[in-house]
C-alpha positions in Angstrom: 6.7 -53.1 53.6 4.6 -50.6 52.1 2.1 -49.5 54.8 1.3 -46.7 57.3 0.0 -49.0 60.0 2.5 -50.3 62.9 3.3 -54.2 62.3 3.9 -56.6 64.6 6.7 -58.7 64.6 6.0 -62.6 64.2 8.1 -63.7 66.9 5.8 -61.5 69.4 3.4 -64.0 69.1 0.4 -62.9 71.5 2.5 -61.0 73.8 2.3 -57.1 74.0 5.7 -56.5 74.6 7.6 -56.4 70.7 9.0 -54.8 67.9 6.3 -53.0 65.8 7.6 -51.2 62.0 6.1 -49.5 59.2 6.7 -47.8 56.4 6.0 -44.2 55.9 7.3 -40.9 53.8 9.5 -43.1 51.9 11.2 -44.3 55.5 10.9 -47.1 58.0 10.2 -46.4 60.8 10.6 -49.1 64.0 9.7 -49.1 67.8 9.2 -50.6 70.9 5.6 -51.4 71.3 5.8 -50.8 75.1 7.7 -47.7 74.6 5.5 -46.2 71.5 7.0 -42.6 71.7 10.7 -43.3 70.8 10.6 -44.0 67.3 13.8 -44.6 65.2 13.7 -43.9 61.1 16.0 -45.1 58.7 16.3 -45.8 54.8 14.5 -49.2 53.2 18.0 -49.8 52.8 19.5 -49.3 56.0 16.5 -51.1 57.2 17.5 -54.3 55.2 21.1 -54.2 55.7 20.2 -54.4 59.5 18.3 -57.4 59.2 20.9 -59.5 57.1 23.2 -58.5 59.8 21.2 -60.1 62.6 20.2 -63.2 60.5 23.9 -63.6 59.9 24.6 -63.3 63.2 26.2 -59.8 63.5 25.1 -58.9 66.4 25.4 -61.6 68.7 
């Protein structure tokens, strides 16, 4: 991910409601795209330990 703009996530489909990232100052940066002001910012790597977590099943 190398890009300022706020992504959608895939599984959002057409509804508003999702999961938006981007990348910015060396950081990700992730939020709730119904909640646009609270904005958490982690490392690239944080970012994809996270993911492998909850593909793995970490958080379930």
């Amino acid at each position: 991910m190398n890009s300022s703009a706020w992504q959608k996530s895939s599984y959002s489909g057409s509804n508003d409601e999702c999961v938006e990232a981007r990348s910015i100052d060396g950081l990700v940066e992730i939020r709730e795209s119904d909640e646009g002001d609270v904005i958490i910012r982690t490392t690239p790597l944080k970012f994809a330990d996270f993911l492998q977590g909850a593909k793995a099943g970490e958080f379930d």
